[in-house]
Structure formats: structure tokens, C-alpha cells
Backbone as CSV, one residue per row, in Angstrom:
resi,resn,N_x,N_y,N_z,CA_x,CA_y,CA_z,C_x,C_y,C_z
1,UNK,75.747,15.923,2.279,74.402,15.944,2.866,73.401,15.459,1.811
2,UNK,72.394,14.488,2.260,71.173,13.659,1.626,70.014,14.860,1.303
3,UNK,69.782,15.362,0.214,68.456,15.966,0.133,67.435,15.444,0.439
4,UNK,66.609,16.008,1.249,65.195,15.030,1.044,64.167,16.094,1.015
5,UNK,63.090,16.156,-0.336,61.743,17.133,-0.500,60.698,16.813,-0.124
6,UNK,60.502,18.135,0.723,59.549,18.140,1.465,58.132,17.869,1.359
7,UNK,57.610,16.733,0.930,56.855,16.466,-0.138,56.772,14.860,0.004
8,UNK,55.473,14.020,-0.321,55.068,12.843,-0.292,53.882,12.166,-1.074
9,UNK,53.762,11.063,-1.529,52.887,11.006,-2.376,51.648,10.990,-1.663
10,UNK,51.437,10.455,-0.535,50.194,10.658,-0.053,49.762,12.148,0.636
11,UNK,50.243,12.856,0.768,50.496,14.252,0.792,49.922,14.794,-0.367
12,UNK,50.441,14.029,-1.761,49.782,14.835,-3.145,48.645,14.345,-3.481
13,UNK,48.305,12.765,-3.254,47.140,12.376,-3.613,45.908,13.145,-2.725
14,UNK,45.939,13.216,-1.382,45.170,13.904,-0.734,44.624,14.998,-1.094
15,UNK,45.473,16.065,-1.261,45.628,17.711,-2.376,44.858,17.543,-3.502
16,UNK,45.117,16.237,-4.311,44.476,16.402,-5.509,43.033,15.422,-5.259
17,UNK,42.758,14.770,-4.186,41.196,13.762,-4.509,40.278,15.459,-3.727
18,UNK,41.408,15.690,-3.095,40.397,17.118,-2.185,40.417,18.055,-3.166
19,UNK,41.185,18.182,-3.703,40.812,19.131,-5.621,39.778,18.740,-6.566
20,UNK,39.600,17.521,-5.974,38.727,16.433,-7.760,37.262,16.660,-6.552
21,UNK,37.352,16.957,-5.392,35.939,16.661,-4.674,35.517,17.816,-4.630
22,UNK,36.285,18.908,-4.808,35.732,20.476,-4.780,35.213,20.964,-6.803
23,UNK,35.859,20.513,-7.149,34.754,20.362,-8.717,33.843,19.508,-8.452
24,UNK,34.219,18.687,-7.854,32.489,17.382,-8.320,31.165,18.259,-7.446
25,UNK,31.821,18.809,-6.204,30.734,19.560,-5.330,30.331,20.845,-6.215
26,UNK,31.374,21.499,-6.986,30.429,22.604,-7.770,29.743,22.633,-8.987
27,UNK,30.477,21.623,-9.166,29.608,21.112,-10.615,28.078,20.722,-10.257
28,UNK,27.864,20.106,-8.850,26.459,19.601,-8.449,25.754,20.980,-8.313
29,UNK,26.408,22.274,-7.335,26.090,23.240,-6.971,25.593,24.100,-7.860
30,UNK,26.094,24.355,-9.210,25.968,24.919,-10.349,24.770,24.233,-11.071
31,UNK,24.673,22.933,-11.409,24.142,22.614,-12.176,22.864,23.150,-12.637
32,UNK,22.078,22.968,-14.048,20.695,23.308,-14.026,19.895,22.459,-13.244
33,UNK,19.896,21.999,-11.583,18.758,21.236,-11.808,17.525,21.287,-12.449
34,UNK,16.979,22.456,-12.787,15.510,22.565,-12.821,15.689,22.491,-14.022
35,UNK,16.370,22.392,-15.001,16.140,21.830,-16.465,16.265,20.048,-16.194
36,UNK,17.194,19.571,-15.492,17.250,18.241,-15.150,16.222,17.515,-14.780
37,UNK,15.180,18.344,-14.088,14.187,17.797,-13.265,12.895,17.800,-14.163
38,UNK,12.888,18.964,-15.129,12.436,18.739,-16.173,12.128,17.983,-16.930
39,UNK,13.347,17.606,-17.672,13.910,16.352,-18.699,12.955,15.255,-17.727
40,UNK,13.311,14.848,-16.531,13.040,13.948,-16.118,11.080,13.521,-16.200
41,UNK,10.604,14.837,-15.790,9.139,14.630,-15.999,8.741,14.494,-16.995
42,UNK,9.607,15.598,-18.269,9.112,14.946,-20.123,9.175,13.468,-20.255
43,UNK,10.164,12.280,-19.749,10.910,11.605,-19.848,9.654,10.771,-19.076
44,UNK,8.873,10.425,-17.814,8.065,10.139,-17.108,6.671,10.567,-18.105
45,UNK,6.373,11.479,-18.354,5.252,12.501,-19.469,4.880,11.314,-20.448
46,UNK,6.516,10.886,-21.547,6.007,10.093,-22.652,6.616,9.083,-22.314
47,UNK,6.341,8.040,-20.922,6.496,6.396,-20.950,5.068,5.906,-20.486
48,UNK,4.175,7.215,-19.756,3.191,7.153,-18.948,1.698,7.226,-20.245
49,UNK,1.388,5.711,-20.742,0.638,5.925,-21.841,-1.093,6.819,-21.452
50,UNK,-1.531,6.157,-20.068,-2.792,6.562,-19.590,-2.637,7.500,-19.021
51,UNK,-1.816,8.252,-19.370,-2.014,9.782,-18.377,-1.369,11.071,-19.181
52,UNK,-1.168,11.723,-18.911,-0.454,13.139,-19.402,-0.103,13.802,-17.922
53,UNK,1.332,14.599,-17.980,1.563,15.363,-16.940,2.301,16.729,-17.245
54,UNK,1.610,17.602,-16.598,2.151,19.029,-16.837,2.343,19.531,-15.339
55,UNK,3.366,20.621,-15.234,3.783,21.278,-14.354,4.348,22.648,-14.758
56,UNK,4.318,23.784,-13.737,4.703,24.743,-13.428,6.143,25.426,-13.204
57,UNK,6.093,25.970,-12.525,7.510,26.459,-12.026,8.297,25.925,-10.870
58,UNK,9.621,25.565,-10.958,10.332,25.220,-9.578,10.369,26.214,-8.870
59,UNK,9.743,25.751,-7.308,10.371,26.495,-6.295,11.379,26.169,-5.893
60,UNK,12.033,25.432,-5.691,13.609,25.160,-5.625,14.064,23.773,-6.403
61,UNK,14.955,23.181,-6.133,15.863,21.965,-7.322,17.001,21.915,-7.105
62,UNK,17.724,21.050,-6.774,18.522,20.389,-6.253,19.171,18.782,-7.002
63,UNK,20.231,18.362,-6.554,20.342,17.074,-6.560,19.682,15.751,-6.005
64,UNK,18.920,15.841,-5.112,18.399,15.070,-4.596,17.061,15.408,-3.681
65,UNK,16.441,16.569,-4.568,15.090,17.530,-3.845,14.553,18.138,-5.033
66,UNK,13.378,18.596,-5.296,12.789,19.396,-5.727,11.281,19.616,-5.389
67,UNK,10.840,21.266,-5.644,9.665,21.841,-5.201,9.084,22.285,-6.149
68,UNK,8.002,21.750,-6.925,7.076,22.207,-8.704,5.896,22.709,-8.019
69,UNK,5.402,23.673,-8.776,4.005,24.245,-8.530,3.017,23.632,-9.803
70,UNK,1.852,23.854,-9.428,0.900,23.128,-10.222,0.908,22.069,-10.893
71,UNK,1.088,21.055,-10.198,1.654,19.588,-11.149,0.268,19.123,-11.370
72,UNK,-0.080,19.136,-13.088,-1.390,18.444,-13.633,-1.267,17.171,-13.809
73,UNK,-2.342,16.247,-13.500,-2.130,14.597,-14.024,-3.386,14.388,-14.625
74,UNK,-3.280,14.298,-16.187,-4.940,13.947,-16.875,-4.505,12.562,-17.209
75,UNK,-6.122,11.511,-16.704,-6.438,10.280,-17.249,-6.472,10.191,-18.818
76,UNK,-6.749,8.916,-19.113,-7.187,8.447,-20.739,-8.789,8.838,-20.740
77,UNK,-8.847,8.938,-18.976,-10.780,8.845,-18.956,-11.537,10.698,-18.406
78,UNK,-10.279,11.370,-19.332,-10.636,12.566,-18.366,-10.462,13.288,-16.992
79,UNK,-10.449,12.199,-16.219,-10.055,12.437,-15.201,-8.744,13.542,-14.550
80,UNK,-9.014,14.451,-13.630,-7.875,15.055,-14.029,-7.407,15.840,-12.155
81,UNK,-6.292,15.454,-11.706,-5.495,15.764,-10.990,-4.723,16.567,-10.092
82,UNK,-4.715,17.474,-9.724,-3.880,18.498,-9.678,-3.765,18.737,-8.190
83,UNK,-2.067,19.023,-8.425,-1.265,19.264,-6.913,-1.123,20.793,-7.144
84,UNK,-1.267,22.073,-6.610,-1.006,23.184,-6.529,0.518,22.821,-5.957
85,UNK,1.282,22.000,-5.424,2.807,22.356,-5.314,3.306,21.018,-4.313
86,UNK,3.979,20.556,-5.321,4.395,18.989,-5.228,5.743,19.228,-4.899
87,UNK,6.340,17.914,-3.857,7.591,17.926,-3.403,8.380,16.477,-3.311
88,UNK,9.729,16.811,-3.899,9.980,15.144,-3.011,11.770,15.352,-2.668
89,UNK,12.129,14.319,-2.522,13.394,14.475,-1.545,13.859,13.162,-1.497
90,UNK,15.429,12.488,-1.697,16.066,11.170,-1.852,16.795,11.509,-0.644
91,UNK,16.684,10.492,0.543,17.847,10.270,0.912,18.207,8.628,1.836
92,UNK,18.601,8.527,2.746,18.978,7.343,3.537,17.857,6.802,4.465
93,UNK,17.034,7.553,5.295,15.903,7.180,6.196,15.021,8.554,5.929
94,UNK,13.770,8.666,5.371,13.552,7.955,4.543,14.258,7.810,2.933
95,UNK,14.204,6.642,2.367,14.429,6.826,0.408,14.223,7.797,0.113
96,UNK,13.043,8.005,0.348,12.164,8.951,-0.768,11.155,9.493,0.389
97,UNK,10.930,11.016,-0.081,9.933,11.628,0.717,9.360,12.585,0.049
98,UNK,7.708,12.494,-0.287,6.799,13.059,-1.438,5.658,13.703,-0.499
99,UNK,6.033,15.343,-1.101,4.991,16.335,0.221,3.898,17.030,-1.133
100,UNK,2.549,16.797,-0.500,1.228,17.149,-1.069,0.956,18.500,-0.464
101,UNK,1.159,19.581,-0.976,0.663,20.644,-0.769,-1.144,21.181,-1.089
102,UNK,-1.617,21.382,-0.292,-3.189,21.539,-1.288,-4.079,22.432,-0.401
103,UNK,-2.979,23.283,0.906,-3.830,24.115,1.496,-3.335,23.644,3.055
104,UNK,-3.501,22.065,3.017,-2.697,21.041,4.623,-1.724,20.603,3.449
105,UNK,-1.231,19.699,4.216,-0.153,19.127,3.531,-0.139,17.640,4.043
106,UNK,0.284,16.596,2.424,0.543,15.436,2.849,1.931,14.967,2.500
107,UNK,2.000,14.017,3.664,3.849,13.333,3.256,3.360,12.045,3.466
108,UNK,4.324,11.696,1.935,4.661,10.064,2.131,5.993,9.967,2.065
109,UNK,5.744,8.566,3.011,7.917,8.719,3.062,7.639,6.729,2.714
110,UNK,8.775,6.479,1.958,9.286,5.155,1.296,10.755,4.903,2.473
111,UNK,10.270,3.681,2.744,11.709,3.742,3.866,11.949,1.994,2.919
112,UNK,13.538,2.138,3.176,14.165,0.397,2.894,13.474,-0.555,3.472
113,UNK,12.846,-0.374,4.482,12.223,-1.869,5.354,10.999,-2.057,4.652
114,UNK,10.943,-1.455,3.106,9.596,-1.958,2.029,8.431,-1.542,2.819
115,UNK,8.423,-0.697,3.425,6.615,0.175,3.966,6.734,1.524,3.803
116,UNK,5.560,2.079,3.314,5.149,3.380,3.015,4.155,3.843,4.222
117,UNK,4.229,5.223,4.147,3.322,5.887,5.807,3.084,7.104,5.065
118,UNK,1.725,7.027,5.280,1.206,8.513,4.738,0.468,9.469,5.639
119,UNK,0.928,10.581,6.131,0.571,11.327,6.690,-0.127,12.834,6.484
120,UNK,-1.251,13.034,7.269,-1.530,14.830,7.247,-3.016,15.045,6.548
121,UNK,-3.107,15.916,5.223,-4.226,16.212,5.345,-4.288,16.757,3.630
122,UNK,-5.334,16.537,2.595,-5.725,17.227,1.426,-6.863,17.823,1.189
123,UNK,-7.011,18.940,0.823,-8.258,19.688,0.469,-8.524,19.420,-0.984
124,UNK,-9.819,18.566,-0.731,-10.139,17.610,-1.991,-10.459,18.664,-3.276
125,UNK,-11.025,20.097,-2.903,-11.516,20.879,-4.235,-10.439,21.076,-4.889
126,UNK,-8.928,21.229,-4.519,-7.666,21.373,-4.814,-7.452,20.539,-5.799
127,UNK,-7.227,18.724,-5.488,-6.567,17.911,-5.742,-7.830,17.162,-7.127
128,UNK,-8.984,17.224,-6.677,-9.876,16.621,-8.184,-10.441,17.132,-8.603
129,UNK,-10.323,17.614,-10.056,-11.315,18.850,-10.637,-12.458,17.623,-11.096
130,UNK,-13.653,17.937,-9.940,-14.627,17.466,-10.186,-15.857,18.356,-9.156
131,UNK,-16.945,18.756,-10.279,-17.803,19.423,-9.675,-18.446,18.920,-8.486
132,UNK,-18.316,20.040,-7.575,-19.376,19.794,-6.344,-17.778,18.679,-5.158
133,UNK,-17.449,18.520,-5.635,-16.218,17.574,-4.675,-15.737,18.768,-3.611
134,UNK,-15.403,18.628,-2.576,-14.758,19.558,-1.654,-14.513,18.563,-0.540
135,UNK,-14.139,19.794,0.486,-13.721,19.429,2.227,-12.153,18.850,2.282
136,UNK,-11.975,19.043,3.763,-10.458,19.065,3.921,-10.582,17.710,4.611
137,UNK,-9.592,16.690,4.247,-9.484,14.879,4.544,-7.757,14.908,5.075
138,UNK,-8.323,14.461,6.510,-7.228,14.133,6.903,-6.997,12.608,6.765
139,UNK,-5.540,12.191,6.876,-5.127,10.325,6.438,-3.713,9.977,7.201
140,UNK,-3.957,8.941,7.827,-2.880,8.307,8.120,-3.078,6.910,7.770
141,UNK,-1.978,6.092,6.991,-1.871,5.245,6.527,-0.814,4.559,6.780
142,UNK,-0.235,2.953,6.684,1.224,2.378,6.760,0.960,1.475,5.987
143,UNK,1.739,1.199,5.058,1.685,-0.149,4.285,2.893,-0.815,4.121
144,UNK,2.972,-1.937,3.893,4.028,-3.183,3.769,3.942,-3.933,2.525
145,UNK,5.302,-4.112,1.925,5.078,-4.973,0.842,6.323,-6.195,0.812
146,UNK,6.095,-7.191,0.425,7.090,-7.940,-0.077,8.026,-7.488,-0.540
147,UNK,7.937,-7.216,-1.861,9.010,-6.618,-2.582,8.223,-5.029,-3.373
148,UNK,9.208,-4.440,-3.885,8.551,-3.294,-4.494,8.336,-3.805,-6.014
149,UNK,7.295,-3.051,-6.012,6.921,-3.371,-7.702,5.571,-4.304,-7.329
150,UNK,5.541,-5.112,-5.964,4.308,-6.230,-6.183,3.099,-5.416,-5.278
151,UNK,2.199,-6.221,-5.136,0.972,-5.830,-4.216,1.591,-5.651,-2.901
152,UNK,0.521,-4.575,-2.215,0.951,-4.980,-0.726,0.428,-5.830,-0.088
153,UNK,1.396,-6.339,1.053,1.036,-7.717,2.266,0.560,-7.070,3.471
154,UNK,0.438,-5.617,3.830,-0.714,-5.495,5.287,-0.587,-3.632,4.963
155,UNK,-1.610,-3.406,5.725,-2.146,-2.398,5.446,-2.764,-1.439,6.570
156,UNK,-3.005,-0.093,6.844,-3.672,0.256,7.562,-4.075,1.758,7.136
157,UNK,-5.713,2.089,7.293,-6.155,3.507,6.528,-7.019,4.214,7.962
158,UNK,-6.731,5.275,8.317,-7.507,5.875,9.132,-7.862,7.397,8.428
159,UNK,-9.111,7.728,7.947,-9.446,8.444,7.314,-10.543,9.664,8.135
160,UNK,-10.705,11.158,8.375,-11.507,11.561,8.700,-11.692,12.947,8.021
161,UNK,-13.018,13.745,8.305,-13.145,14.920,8.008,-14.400,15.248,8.515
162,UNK,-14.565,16.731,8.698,-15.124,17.426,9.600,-16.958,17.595,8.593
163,UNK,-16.386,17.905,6.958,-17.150,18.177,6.364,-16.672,17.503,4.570
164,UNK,-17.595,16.885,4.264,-16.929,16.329,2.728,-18.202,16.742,1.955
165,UNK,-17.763,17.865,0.632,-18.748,18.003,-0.101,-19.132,16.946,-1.044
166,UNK,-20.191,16.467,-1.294,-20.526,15.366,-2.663,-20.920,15.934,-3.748
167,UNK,-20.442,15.644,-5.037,-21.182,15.782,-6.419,-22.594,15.703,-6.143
168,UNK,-23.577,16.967,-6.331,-25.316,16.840,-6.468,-25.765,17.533,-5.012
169,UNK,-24.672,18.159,-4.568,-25.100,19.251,-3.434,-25.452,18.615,-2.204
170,UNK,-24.461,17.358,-2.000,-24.855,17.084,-0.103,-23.815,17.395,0.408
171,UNK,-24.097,17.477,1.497,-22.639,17.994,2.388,-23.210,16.797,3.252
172,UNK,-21.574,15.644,3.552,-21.443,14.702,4.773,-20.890,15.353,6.078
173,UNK,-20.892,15.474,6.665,-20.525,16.071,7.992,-19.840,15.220,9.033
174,UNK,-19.057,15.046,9.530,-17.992,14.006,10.449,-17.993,12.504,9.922
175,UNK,-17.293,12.391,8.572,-16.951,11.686,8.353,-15.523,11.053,8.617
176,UNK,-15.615,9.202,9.092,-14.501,8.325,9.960,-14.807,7.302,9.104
177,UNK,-13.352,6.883,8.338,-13.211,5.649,7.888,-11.983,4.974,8.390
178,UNK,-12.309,3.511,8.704,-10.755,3.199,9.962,-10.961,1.323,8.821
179,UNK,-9.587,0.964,8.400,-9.650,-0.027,7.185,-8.917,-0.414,7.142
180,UNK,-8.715,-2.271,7.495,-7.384,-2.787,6.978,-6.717,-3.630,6.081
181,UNK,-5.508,-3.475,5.988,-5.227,-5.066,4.551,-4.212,-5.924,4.940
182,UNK,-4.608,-7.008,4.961,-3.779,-8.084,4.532,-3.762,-8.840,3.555
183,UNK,-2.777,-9.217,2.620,-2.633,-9.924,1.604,-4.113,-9.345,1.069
184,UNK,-4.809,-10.253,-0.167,-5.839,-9.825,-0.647,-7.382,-9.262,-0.350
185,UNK,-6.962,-9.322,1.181,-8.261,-9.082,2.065,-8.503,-7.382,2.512
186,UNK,-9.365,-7.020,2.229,-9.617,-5.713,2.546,-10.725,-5.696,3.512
187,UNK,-10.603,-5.408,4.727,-11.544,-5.010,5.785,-11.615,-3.754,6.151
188,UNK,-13.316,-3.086,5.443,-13.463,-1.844,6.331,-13.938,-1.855,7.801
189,UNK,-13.294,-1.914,8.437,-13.925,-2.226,10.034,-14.951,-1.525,10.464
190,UNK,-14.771,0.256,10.171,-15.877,0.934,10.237,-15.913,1.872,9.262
191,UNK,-17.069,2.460,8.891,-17.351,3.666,8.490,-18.657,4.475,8.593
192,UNK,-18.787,5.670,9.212,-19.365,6.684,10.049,-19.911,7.986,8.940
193,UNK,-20.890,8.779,9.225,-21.366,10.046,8.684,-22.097,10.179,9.583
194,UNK,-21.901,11.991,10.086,-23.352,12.580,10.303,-24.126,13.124,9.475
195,UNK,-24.447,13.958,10.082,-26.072,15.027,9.031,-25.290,15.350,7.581
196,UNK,-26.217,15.285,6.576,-27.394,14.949,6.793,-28.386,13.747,6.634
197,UNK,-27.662,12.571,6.354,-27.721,11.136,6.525,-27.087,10.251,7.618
198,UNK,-27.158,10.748,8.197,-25.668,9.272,9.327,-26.210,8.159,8.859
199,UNK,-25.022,7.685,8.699,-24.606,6.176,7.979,-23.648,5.587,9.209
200,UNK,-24.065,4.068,9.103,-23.030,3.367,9.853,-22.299,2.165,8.618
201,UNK,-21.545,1.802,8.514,-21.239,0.891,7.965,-20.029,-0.130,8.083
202,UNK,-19.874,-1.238,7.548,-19.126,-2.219,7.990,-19.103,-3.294,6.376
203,UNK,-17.802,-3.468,5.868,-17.780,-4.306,4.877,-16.143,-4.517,4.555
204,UNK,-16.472,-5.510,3.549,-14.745,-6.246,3.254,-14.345,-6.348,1.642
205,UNK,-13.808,-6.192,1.534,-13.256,-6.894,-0.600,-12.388,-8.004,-0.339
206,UNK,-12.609,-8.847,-1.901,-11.386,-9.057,-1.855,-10.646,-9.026,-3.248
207,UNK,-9.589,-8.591,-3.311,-9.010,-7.801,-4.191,-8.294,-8.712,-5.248
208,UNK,-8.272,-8.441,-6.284,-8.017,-9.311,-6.980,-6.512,-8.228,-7.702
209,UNK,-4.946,-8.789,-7.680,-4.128,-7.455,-7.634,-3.763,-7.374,-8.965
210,UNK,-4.088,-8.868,-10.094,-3.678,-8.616,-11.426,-4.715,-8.388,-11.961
211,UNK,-6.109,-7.622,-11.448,-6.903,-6.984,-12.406,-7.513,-6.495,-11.347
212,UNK,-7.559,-5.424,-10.821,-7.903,-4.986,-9.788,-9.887,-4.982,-10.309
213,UNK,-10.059,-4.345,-11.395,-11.669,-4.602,-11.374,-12.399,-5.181,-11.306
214,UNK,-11.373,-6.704,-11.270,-12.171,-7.760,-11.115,-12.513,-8.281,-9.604
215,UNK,-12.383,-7.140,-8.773,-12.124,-7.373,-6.918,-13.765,-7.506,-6.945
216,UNK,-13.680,-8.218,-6.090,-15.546,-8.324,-5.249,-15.672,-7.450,-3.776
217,UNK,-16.796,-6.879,-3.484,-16.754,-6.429,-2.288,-18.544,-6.771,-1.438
218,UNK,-18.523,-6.991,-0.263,-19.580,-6.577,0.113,-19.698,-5.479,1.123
219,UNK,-20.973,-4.518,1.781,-21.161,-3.967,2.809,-22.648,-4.129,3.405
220,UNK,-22.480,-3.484,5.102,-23.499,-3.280,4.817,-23.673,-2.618,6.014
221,UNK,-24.930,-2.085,6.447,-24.866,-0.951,7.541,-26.226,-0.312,7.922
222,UNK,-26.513,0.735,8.058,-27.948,1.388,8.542,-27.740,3.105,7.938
223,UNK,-28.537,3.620,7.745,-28.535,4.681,7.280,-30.329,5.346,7.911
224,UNK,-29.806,6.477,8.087,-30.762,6.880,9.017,-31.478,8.461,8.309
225,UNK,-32.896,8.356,8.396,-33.443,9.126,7.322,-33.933,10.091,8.067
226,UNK,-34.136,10.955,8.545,-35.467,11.346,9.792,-35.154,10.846,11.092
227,UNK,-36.448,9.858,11.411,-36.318,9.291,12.362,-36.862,7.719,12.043
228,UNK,-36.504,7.684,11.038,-36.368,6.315,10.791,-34.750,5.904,10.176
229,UNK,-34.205,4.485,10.552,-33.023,4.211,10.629,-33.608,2.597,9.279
230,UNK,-32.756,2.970,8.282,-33.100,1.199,7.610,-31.612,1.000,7.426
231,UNK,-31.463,-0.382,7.193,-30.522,-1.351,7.062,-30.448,-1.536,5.768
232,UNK,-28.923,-2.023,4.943,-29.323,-2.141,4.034,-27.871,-2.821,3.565
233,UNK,-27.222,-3.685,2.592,-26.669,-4.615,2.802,-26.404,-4.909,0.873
234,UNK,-24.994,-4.767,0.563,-24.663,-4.960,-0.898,-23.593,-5.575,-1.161
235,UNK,-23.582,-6.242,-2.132,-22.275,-7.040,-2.512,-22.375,-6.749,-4.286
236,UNK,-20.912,-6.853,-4.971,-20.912,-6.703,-6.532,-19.600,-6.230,-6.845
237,UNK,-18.971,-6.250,-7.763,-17.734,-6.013,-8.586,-17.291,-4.242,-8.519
238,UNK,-16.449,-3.911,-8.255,-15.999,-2.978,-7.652,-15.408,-2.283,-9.271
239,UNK,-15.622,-2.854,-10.241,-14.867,-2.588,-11.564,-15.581,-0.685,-11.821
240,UNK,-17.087,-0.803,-11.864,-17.586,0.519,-11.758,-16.895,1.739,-11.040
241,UNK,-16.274,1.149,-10.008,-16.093,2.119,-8.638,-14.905,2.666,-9.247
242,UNK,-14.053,1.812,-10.543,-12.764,2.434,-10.782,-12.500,2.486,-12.162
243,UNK,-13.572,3.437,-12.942,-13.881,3.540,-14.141,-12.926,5.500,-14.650
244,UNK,-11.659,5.525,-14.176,-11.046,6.755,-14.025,-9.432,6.324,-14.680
């Protein structure tokens, strides 16, 4: 009689890639992410010459997720940043998905077909330590680009809020900004305020993407005092507007 053992090589290879996949899964499971995720922001911290970034504690961390509280971002110009609890997430539809916590919450999601969509809402006293700044801004946005890394090729901003505080003690009241882009063209189609000024306005840039300060813009619109309404109409270098 022929022995034959009960036993095959594809039988053993199976046993052992399903052995080699149950370490690789606990090794992920185990890991420190939140020292990983760490490293990674020191690592982002000192390539990032105009800025500085500090953060808090993980609320959770993962391989392909994590949840930081208080993520600081200071300018070269002072300027200074802050997410009370930042999120993001890698996977297939979307790439990448980055959630703004600040009281509402905003998500941007990065999808392969090269467009970004930003959704929801930030409470501005949260997000810019700058005196007198407030009110809660809701945004929906979609953008398109050629390739990543370059300018974007079309654009769309729908912006509102109920109440926006200003630096020097005004409060805007139902503020609507609705704005679009193509290639270097920036059209604000409209923009709206009530009390205690209503403003109407209407203007365009055009953007210049390897030096952005060097963009030109004009507007122009009516602004209404009392009961008198004047017109009033500007064009000039937008370099001031982005002195941060």
C-alpha cells in the first residue's frame, strides 16, 4: 500500500499567508499610532518655514484616521489659528477626509477625480484669535484642478451667516456671498449685508497664481446709510488684503 499525507502545499501556504496576515493585522492594531501621528506633525512642524504648529491630545489614532484637540497654526506675521479638534481620515472615495470642529463642523473631502468640496459650518471666534472677530459661517464650496500641486481650473463659494462680528464693534447681520472661478478669473457674482449697513455688491479679480499679491481686483456696489443709499466703486492690488 502507497502512503499518501494528508497534507498539500497549497494547503500550507494558505495556513501560513493567513498566519503572516494575522501579525501584520496586530501589529497595525497594537501600534503607537498616536506617537506616529505625532512624529508626523513634528516632521510637517519643521519643513513648514512660515508657520509653527502645536497640538493637543488624541482623541483617537489609527492607521489611516486620527482625532487631535487644539491644533495651533502661528504665521511668520503673527497670525494665529486654531482648531479646538481637528480630524482626518485616508481612504478610497473619498482620499482624504479633513473634519473642522469649532462648535459646527466642517468637512473637506479630496476625491481622485482632482476636486475638493467643502462643507458645513465654523465659528469664526474659535478658529482666528483676532479681537472683536466672531459669528457662526456657514460654506459650501467645489473646486477642480488640473493636477494637484497646481492652481485651480473652476471653482464655486457659497458663503452665509446670520450674524458676523467685525474688529471695532460692528455686527453685520445676514450676510450672503455666492463666487466663482475659472482658471484665473474670480467672479463675485453677489455679495449682501443687512443692519447695520446693507451693502450690495458685485466684483471680479484676477488672480495672478505665481504671486498671488500681485492679483488685481475690482468692486463695486451701494451701501446704504440711513436713508440714504450711495454707490461706490474700487479697483487695486489685493497684496494688502493678504498681509498674514
Amino acid at each position: 500500500m502507497k502512503f499518501k499525507p494528508n497534507f498539500s502545499i497549497k494547503t500550507g501556504l494558505g495556513r501560513f499567508f493567513l498566519f503572516l496576515a494575522g501579525i501584520i493585522l496586530g501589529i497595525f492594531l497594537f501600534m503607537p499610532w498616536e506617537v506616529i501621528w505625532s512624529q508626523v506633525f513634528k516632521q510637517i512642524d519643521a519643513k513648514v518655514s512660515k508657520a509653527t504648529i502645536q497640538w493637543g491630545d488624541f482623541v483617537s489614532a489609527g492607521p489611516l484616521s486620527f482625532e487631535v484637540t487644539n491644533l495651533y497654526v502661528t504665521t511668520d506675521k503673527g497670525l494665529i489659528i486654531t482648531i479646538p479638534q481637528f480630524g482626518m481620515s485616508f481612504g478610497l472615495s473619498p482620499l482624504v477626509e479633513v473634519r473642522v470642529k469649532t462648535g459646527p463642523e466642517l468637512i473637506a473631502k479630496v476625491f481622485k477625480s482632482k476636486s475638493l468640496t467643502l462643507s458645513g459650518g465654523v465659528d469664526l471666534s474659535k478658529v482666528v484669535k483676532l479681537d472683536g472677530l466672531g459669528g457662526i459661517v456657514k460654506i459650501t464650496s467645489d473646486v477642480g484642478f488640473h493636477e494637484w500641486g497646481g492652481p485651480p481650473k473652476t471653482g464655486s463659494l457659497v458663503v452665509s451667516s446670520k450674524q458676523v462680528e467685525i474688529p471695532g464693534g460692528l455686527v453685520a447681520e445676514d450676510v450672503n456671498v455666492n463666487a466663482v472661478l475659472a482658471g484665473n478669473q474670480f467672479q463675485l457674482n453677489s455679495f449682501s449685508s443687512g443692519m447695520p449697513v446693507p451693502t450690495d455688491a458685485k466684483g471680479s479679480a484676477t488672480l495672478n497664481w505665481e504671486n498671488l499679491q500681485a492679483s488685481t481686483y475690482n468692486i463695486s456696489g451701494s451701501v446704504t446709510f440711513g436713508n440714504t443709499k450711495r454707490q461706490f466703486a474700487k479697483t487695486g492690488n489685493i497684496s494688502k488684503y493678504l498681509n498674514f
